[in-house]
C-alpha positions in Angstrom: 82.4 134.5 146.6 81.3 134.0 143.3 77.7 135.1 141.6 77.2 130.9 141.5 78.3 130.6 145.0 75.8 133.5 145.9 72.8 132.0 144.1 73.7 128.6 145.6 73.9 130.1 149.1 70.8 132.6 148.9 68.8 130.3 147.2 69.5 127.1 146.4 70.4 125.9 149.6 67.2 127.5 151.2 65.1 126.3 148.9 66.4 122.4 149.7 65.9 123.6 153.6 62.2 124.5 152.9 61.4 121.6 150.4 60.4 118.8 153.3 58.0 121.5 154.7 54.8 121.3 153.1 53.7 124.1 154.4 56.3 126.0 152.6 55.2 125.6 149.1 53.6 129.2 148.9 57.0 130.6 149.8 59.0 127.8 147.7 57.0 129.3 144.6 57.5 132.6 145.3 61.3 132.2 145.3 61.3 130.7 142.4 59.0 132.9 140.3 61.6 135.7 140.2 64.6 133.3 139.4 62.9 131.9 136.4 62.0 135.2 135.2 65.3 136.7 135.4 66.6 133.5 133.2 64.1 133.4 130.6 64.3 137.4 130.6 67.8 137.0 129.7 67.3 133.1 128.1 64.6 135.1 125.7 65.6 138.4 125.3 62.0 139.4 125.7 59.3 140.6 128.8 56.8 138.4 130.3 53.6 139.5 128.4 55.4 138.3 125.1 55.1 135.3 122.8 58.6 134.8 122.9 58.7 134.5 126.6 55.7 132.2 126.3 57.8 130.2 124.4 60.6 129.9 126.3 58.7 128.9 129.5 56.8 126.3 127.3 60.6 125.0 127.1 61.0 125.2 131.0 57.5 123.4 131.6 56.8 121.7 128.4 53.8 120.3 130.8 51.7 123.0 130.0 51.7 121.8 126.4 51.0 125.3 124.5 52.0 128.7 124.3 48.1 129.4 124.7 48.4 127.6 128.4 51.3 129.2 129.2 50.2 132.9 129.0 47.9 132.8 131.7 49.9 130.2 133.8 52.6 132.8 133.9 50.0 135.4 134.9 48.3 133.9 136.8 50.4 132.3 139.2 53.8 134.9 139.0 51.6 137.5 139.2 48.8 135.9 141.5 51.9 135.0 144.3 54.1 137.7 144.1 51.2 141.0 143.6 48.7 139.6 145.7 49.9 136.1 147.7 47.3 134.4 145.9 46.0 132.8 142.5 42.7 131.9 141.1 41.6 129.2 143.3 39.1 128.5 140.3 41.2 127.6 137.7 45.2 127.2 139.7 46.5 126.3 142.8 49.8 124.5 144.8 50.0 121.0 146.0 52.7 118.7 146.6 50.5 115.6 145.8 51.0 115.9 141.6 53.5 116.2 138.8 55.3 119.2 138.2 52.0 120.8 136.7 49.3 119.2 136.2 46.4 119.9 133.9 42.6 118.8 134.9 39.8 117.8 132.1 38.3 121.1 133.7 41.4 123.1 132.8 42.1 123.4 136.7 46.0 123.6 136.5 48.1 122.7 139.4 51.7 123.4 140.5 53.8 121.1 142.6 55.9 123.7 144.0 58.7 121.9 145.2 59.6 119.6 141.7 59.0 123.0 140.2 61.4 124.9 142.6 63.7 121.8 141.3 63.3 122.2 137.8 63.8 125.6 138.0 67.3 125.5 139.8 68.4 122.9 137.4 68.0 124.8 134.3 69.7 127.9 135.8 72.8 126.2 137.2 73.5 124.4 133.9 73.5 127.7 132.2 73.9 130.1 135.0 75.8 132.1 132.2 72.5 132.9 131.4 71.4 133.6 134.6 74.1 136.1 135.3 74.0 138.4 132.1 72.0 141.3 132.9 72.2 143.1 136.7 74.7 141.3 138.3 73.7 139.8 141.8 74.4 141.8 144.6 77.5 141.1 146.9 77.6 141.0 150.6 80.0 142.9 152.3 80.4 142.8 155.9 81.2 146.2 157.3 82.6 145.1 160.8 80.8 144.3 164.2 79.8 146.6 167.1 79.8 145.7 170.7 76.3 145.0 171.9 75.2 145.0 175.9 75.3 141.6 177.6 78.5 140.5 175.2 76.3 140.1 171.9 77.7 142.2 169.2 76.2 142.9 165.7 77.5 142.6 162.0 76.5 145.1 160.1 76.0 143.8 156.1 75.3 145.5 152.9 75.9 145.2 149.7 78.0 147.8 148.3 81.3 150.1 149.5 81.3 150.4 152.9 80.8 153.4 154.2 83.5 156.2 153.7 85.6 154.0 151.0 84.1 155.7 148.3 81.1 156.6 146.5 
């Protein structure tokens, strides 16, 4: 299997599964999070904290209209879902009833998880080169299967040499 057929498999396709769940959206923004950074990491050539990346997100989410919006958006909800499984209920929050992001009068901004989850997977498959520079995605090997009791048995996965065929 290729890196696309791997990122289609892994995460793609279990984003689509989740998307009709709206109780999902917490983990449907949380998958995506980490797929958008690794492209704009490598769309960018530049961290999260930066300008640059701010700038490259504004392209992702031109929604958020300014550089100056984008900083905290980043922080607040990548960092928010991902360090702490939450975000400033104040001034951010998820909800499947809106745009892609929405900004209040109040500055309240909010995420529709599941158009962003879209967005997201759109951009990388039409430049997955992108997406694949860097670390290479991990492939799944499956060592073989062990006989269980009761007729089950188990496959035993990793994602490197199997054992005792090399390093």
């Amino acid at each position: 299997m290729t890196s696309r057929d791997n990122f289609r498999a892994w995460f793609a396709a279990q984003i689509e599964k989740l998307a009709p769940d709206r109780n999902a959206g917490f983990v449907i923004a949380m998958i995506s999070f980490p797929l958008l950074e690794r492209y704009l990491r490598q769309q960018t050539q530049a961290v999260p904290k930066s300008p640059t990346f701010a700038a490259g997100l504004l392209k992702v989410l031109p929604e958020l209209g300014t550089t100056k919006a984008a900083e905290p958006f980043w922080r607040i909800y990548r960092h928010g879902l991902l360090h702490n499984v939450t975000m400033s209920q104040e001034s951010h929050g998820l909800t499947h009833d809106t745009a892609i992001v929405a900004i209040e009068d109040n500055g309240k901004v909010w995420l529709n998880p599941v158009l962003f989850a879209q967005r997201v997977l759109t951009i990388i498959e039409a430049d997955f080169e992108t997406f694949e520079r860097g670390r290479p995605l991990p492939t799944v090997v499956a060592y073989g299967t062990a006989p269980e009791p009761q007729g089950y048995s188990t496959i035993y996965l990793g994602t490197s040499t199997p054992p005792g065929q090399g390093r």
